[in-house]
C-alpha positions in Angstrom: 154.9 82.9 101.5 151.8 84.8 100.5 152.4 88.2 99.6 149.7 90.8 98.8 150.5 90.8 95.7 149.2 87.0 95.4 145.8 87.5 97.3 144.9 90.5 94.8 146.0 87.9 91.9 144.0 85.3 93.0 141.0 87.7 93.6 140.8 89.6 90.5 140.7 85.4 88.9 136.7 85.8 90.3 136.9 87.7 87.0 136.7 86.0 84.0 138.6 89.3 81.8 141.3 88.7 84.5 141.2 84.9 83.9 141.4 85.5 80.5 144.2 88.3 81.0 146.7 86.0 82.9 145.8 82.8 81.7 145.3 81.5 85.3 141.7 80.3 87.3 141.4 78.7 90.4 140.1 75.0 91.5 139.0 74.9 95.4 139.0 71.6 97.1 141.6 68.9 97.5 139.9 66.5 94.5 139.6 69.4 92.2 143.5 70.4 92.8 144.6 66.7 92.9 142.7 66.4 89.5 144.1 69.7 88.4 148.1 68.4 89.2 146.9 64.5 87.8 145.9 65.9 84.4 149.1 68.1 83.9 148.0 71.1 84.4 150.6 73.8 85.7 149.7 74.9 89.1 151.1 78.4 90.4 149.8 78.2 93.7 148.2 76.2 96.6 147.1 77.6 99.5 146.1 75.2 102.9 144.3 75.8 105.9 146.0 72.5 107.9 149.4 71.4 108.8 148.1 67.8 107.4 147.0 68.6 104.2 150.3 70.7 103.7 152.3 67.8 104.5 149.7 65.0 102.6 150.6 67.3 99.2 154.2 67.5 99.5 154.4 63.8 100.6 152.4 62.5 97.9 152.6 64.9 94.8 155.8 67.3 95.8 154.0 69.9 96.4 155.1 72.5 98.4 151.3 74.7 99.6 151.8 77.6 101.9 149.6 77.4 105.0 147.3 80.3 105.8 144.4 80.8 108.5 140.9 80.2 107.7 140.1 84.4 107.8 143.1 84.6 105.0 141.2 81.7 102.7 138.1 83.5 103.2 139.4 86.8 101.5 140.3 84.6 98.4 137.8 82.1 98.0 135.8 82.8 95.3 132.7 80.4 97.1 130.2 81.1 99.4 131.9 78.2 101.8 135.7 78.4 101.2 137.5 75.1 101.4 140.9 73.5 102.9 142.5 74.0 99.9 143.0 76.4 97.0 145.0 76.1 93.8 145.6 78.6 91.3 146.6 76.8 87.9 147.6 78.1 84.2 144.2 77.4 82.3 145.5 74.6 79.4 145.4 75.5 75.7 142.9 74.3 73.4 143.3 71.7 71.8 141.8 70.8 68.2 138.5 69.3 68.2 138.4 65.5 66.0 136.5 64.9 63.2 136.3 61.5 63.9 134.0 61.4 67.5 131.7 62.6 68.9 131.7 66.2 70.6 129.1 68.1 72.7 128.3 71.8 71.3 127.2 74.6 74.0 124.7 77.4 72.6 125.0 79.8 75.4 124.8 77.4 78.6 124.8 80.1 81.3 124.2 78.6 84.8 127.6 77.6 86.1 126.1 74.9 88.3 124.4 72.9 84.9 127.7 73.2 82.9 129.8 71.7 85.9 127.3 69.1 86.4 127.0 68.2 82.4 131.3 68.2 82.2 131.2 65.4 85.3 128.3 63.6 83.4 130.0 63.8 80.1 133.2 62.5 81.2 132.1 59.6 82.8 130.7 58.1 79.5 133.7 58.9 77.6 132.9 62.6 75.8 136.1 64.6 76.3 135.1 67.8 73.8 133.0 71.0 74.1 132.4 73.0 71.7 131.2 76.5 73.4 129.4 79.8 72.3 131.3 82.9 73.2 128.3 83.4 75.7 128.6 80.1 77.4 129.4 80.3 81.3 133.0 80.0 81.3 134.2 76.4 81.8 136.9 77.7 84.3 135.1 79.9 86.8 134.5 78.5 90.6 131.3 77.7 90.4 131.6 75.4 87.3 135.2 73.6 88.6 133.7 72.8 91.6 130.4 71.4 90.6 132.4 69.4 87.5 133.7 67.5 90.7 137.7 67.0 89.0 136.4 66.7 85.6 137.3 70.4 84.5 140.5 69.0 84.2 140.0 65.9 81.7 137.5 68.3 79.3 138.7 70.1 76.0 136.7 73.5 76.0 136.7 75.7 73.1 135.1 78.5 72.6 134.4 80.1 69.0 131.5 81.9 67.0 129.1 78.4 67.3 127.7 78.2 63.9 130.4 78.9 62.1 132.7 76.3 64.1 129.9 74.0 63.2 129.9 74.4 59.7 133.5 73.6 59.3 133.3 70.1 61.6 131.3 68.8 58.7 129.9 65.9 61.0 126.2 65.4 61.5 124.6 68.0 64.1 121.8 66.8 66.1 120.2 69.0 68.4 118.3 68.2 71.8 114.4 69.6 71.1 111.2 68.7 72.1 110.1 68.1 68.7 112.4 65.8 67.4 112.3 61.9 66.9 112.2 60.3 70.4 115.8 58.6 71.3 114.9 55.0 71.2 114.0 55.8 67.2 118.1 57.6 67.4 120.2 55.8 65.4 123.9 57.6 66.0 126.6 56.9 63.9 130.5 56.8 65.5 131.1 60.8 64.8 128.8 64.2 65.3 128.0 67.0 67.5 125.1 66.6 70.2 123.9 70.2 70.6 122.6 71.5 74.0 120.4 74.9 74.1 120.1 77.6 76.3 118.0 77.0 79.6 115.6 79.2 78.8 115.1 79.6 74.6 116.6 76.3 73.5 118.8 76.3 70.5 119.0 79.7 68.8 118.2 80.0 65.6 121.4 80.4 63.7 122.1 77.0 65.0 119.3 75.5 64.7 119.6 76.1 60.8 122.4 73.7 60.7 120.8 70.7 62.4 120.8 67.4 60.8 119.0 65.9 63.0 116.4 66.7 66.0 116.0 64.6 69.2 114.2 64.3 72.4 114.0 62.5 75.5 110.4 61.2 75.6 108.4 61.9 79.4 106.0 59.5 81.0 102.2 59.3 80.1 100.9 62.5 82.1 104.2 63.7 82.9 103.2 67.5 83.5 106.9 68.8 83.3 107.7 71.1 80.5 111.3 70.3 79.7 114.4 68.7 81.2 117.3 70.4 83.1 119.9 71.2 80.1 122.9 68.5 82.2 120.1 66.2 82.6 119.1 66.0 79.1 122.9 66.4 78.0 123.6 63.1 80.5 120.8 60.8 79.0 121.6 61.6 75.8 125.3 60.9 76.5 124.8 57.7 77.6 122.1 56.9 74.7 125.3 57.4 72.8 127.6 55.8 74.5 125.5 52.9 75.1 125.1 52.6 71.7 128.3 52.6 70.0 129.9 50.1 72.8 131.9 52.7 74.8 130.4 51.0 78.1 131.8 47.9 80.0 
Protein backbone atom coordinates (compact mmCIF):
# COMPACT_ATOMS: atom_id res chain seq x y z
CA UNK A 1 0.00 0.00 0.00
CA UNK A 2 1.49 3.46 -0.49
CA UNK A 3 0.96 5.67 2.18
CA UNK A 4 1.85 9.40 2.30
CA UNK A 5 4.16 8.86 4.35
CA UNK A 6 6.23 6.73 1.61
CA UNK A 7 5.84 9.34 -1.32
CA UNK A 8 7.36 12.09 1.02
CA UNK A 9 10.19 9.44 1.78
CA UNK A 10 10.97 8.66 -1.48
CA UNK A 11 10.84 12.46 -2.42
CA UNK A 12 12.96 14.02 0.01
CA UNK A 13 15.78 10.82 -1.49
CA UNK A 14 16.09 13.70 -4.60
CA UNK A 15 18.14 14.97 -1.69
CA UNK A 16 21.36 13.76 -1.16
CA UNK A 17 21.38 15.05 2.95
CA UNK A 18 18.19 12.96 2.99
CA UNK A 19 19.93 10.00 1.17
CA UNK A 20 22.61 10.35 3.47
CA UNK A 21 20.12 10.75 6.57
CA UNK A 22 18.23 7.41 5.90
CA UNK A 23 20.70 5.46 4.19
CA UNK A 24 18.24 4.86 1.28
CA UNK A 25 18.29 6.19 -2.79
CA UNK A 26 16.35 5.21 -5.47
CA UNK A 27 17.08 3.13 -8.92
CA UNK A 28 14.25 3.80 -11.73
CA UNK A 29 13.84 1.28 -14.44
CA UNK A 30 13.36 -2.45 -14.40
CA UNK A 31 17.36 -3.28 -15.22
CA UNK A 32 18.48 -0.86 -12.66
CA UNK A 33 16.06 -2.50 -9.86
CA UNK A 34 16.71 -6.08 -11.21
CA UNK A 35 20.51 -5.09 -10.89
CA UNK A 36 19.81 -3.53 -7.55
CA UNK A 37 17.93 -7.05 -6.02
CA UNK A 38 20.85 -9.28 -8.24
CA UNK A 39 23.71 -7.60 -6.37
CA UNK A 40 22.11 -7.93 -2.79
CA UNK A 41 21.19 -4.96 -2.17
CA UNK A 42 18.19 -4.45 0.39
CA UNK A 43 15.25 -3.04 -1.42
CA UNK A 44 12.44 -1.18 0.76
CA UNK A 45 10.25 -0.47 -1.92
CA UNK A 46 9.04 -0.97 -5.58
CA UNK A 47 6.56 0.83 -7.09
CA UNK A 48 4.85 -0.34 -10.78
CA UNK A 49 2.85 1.27 -13.14
CA UNK A 50 1.55 -2.32 -14.95
CA UNK A 51 -0.32 -5.32 -13.81
CA UNK A 52 2.57 -7.25 -15.88
CA UNK A 53 5.55 -5.99 -14.49
CA UNK A 54 3.94 -6.46 -10.92
CA UNK A 55 3.31 -9.98 -11.56
CA UNK A 56 6.87 -10.52 -13.84
CA UNK A 57 8.71 -9.38 -10.25
CA UNK A 58 6.93 -11.41 -7.91
CA UNK A 59 7.08 -14.46 -10.39
CA UNK A 60 10.63 -14.23 -11.01
CA UNK A 61 12.40 -12.47 -7.96
CA UNK A 62 9.47 -12.67 -5.03
CA UNK A 63 8.92 -9.56 -5.07
CA UNK A 64 5.90 -8.18 -4.01
CA UNK A 65 5.70 -4.05 -5.90
CA UNK A 66 2.58 -2.08 -5.19
CA UNK A 67 0.93 -0.84 -8.32
CA UNK A 68 0.27 2.87 -8.75
CA UNK A 69 -1.06 5.13 -11.71
CA UNK A 70 1.29 6.83 -13.95
CA UNK A 71 0.12 10.58 -12.23
CA UNK A 72 1.30 8.80 -8.67
CA UNK A 73 4.91 7.77 -10.40
CA UNK A 74 5.23 11.09 -11.63
CA UNK A 75 5.05 12.90 -8.10
CA UNK A 76 8.00 10.58 -7.10
CA UNK A 77 10.19 10.16 -9.95
CA UNK A 78 13.15 11.97 -9.48
CA UNK A 79 13.60 12.05 -13.73
CA UNK A 80 12.43 14.30 -16.16
CA UNK A 81 10.62 10.98 -17.84
CA UNK A 82 9.56 8.70 -15.00
CA UNK A 83 9.65 5.05 -15.69
CA UNK A 84 7.51 1.66 -15.07
CA UNK A 85 9.26 0.98 -12.30
CA UNK A 86 10.79 2.47 -9.06
CA UNK A 87 12.83 1.01 -6.26
CA UNK A 88 13.92 2.47 -3.21
CA UNK A 89 16.98 0.40 -1.76
CA UNK A 90 19.28 0.70 1.48
CA UNK A 91 22.48 2.29 -0.14
CA UNK A 92 25.33 -0.69 0.70
CA UNK A 93 28.27 0.08 3.03
CA UNK A 94 31.61 0.67 1.96
CA UNK A 95 33.75 -1.59 1.62
CA UNK A 96 37.70 -1.36 2.01
CA UNK A 97 39.54 -0.53 -0.97
CA UNK A 98 42.61 -3.41 -1.98
CA UNK A 99 46.02 -2.65 -2.10
CA UNK A 100 46.60 -5.12 -4.44
CA UNK A 101 44.45 -3.79 -7.89
CA UNK A 102 43.84 -1.33 -9.48
CA UNK A 103 41.18 1.42 -8.38
CA UNK A 104 39.86 4.64 -10.18
CA UNK A 105 40.14 7.97 -7.91
CA UNK A 106 37.43 10.86 -8.52
CA UNK A 107 38.78 14.59 -7.87
CA UNK A 108 35.46 16.32 -7.86
CA UNK A 109 33.59 14.61 -10.97
CA UNK A 110 30.45 16.72 -10.84
CA UNK A 111 28.18 15.97 -13.93
CA UNK A 112 26.03 13.06 -12.90
CA UNK A 113 25.61 11.93 -16.53
CA UNK A 114 29.83 11.41 -16.89
CA UNK A 115 30.10 9.58 -13.54
CA UNK A 116 27.17 7.05 -14.58
CA UNK A 117 28.60 6.67 -17.89
CA UNK A 118 32.39 6.16 -16.52
CA UNK A 119 30.78 3.42 -13.57
CA UNK A 120 29.14 1.38 -16.79
CA UNK A 121 32.56 1.74 -18.73
CA UNK A 122 34.55 0.77 -15.75
CA UNK A 123 32.71 -2.19 -14.92
CA UNK A 124 32.78 -3.74 -18.10
CA UNK A 125 36.66 -4.08 -18.12
CA UNK A 126 36.74 -5.38 -14.74
CA UNK A 127 37.46 -2.08 -12.26
CA UNK A 128 35.03 -2.47 -9.33
CA UNK A 129 36.61 0.58 -6.93
CA UNK A 130 36.21 4.38 -6.73
CA UNK A 131 37.81 6.32 -4.79
CA UNK A 132 35.70 9.82 -4.56
CA UNK A 133 36.35 13.45 -3.36
CA UNK A 134 33.79 14.62 -0.90
CA UNK A 135 32.74 16.98 -3.90
CA UNK A 136 32.15 14.25 -6.33
CA UNK A 137 28.51 13.94 -7.72
CA UNK A 138 27.06 11.43 -5.53
CA UNK A 139 27.31 7.86 -6.97
CA UNK A 140 23.68 7.23 -5.79
CA UNK A 141 21.57 10.05 -7.05
CA UNK A 142 19.03 9.42 -10.19
CA UNK A 143 20.76 10.81 -12.61
CA UNK A 144 24.02 8.81 -12.06
CA UNK A 145 21.99 5.20 -11.39
CA UNK A 146 20.31 5.50 -14.40
CA UNK A 147 22.98 6.56 -16.77
CA UNK A 148 25.49 3.70 -14.91
CA UNK A 149 22.81 1.40 -16.80
CA UNK A 150 22.84 -1.53 -13.55
CA UNK A 151 26.32 -0.97 -12.89
CA UNK A 152 25.73 1.31 -9.59
CA UNK A 153 25.08 -1.86 -8.15
CA UNK A 154 28.46 -3.93 -8.85
CA UNK A 155 30.75 -0.48 -7.92
CA UNK A 156 32.51 0.13 -4.47
CA UNK A 157 32.20 3.97 -3.90
CA UNK A 158 34.02 5.64 -1.25
CA UNK A 159 34.21 8.85 -0.48
CA UNK A 160 36.99 10.42 1.81
CA UNK A 161 39.35 13.68 1.96
CA UNK A 162 41.23 12.47 -1.73
CA UNK A 163 44.74 13.16 -0.93
CA UNK A 164 44.98 11.98 2.13
CA UNK A 165 43.12 8.56 1.18
CA UNK A 166 45.77 8.56 -1.48
CA UNK A 167 48.64 8.82 0.65
CA UNK A 168 47.80 5.94 2.70
CA UNK A 169 47.03 3.36 -0.53
CA UNK A 170 50.73 3.62 -1.07
CA UNK A 171 50.25 2.21 -4.76
CA UNK A 172 51.48 4.20 -7.76
CA UNK A 173 49.10 7.30 -8.70
CA UNK A 174 48.90 8.14 -12.19
CA UNK A 175 46.91 10.92 -13.29
CA UNK A 176 45.05 11.49 -16.71
CA UNK A 177 46.73 15.09 -18.14
CA UNK A 178 47.53 16.44 -21.28
CA UNK A 179 51.06 16.58 -20.60
CA UNK A 180 51.92 13.38 -19.62
CA UNK A 181 53.68 10.39 -21.59
CA UNK A 182 51.25 9.24 -24.32
CA UNK A 183 49.51 5.66 -23.34
CA UNK A 184 51.20 3.45 -25.87
CA UNK A 185 54.71 4.59 -23.99
CA UNK A 186 52.26 3.38 -20.38
CA UNK A 187 53.71 0.60 -18.95
CA UNK A 188 51.11 -0.31 -15.84
CA UNK A 189 52.06 -2.56 -13.34
CA UNK A 190 49.09 -5.13 -11.62
CA UNK A 191 48.19 -2.41 -8.71
CA UNK A 192 47.54 1.65 -8.63
CA UNK A 193 45.09 4.39 -8.76
CA UNK A 194 44.16 6.01 -12.29
CA UNK A 195 43.09 9.46 -11.34
CA UNK A 196 40.27 11.31 -13.24
CA UNK A 197 40.03 15.37 -12.91
CA UNK A 198 37.43 17.73 -12.69
CA UNK A 199 35.62 18.58 -16.21
CA UNK A 200 36.58 21.80 -16.12
CA UNK A 201 40.28 22.39 -14.02
CA UNK A 202 41.68 18.90 -14.32
CA UNK A 203 43.29 17.48 -11.34
CA UNK A 204 43.58 19.93 -8.36
CA UNK A 205 46.56 20.63 -7.11
CA UNK A 206 46.73 18.93 -3.85
CA UNK A 207 46.47 15.82 -5.93
CA UNK A 208 48.39 16.46 -8.41
CA UNK A 209 51.36 16.67 -5.86
CA UNK A 210 51.07 13.07 -5.24
CA UNK A 211 51.23 11.77 -8.87
CA UNK A 212 53.68 9.21 -9.83
CA UNK A 213 53.02 9.19 -12.98
CA UNK A 214 51.26 11.51 -15.73
CA UNK A 215 49.30 10.11 -18.87
CA UNK A 216 47.42 11.11 -21.85
CA UNK A 217 45.46 9.85 -24.56
CA UNK A 218 47.20 11.20 -27.74
CA UNK A 219 44.60 13.02 -30.57
CA UNK A 220 44.97 12.68 -34.29
CA UNK A 221 47.35 14.95 -36.49
CA UNK A 222 45.09 18.27 -36.58
CA UNK A 223 42.71 17.11 -34.22
CA UNK A 224 41.39 20.69 -33.17
CA UNK A 225 39.66 19.32 -29.89
CA UNK A 226 41.01 20.59 -26.59
CA UNK A 227 40.40 17.64 -24.30
CA UNK A 228 38.45 14.50 -23.87
CA UNK A 229 35.06 14.02 -22.03
CA UNK A 230 36.30 12.88 -18.36
CA UNK A 231 34.16 8.96 -18.98
CA UNK A 232 35.70 8.96 -22.27
CA UNK A 233 39.10 9.38 -21.17
CA UNK A 234 38.44 7.24 -17.91
CA UNK A 235 37.05 4.29 -20.61
CA UNK A 236 40.21 4.31 -22.85
CA UNK A 237 42.41 4.41 -20.20
CA UNK A 238 40.53 1.55 -18.53
CA UNK A 239 40.81 -0.67 -21.23
CA UNK A 240 44.66 0.34 -21.88
CA UNK A 241 44.79 -1.25 -18.50
CA UNK A 242 42.94 -3.95 -18.82
CA UNK A 243 44.23 -4.85 -22.07
CA UNK A 244 47.34 -4.87 -20.79
CA UNK A 245 47.55 -6.92 -17.78
CA UNK A 246 45.23 -9.80 -19.52
CA UNK A 247 41.86 -9.02 -17.83
CA UNK A 248 40.26 -9.36 -21.41
CA UNK A 249 39.05 -12.63 -23.17
Amino acid sequence: MLTRAIVKQIQQLKQKKHRDQQGLFCAEGLKSVQEGIKSGMKLVHCLVTEERLEESLHQDQGISAVRIDLAEMKKMSHLSTPSVVLGVFEKPKSKPLPVNEWIVALDDIQDPGNLGTLMRSLDWFGFRHLLCSAHTVDCYSAKVVQSSMGSFARMNCVYDDLPIALQQLEMPIVGADLKGVTLEQFDPGPKGVLVLGNEGHGISDAVARLLTERITIPSAKGSEVESLNAAISGAVIAYTISSRLGFLH
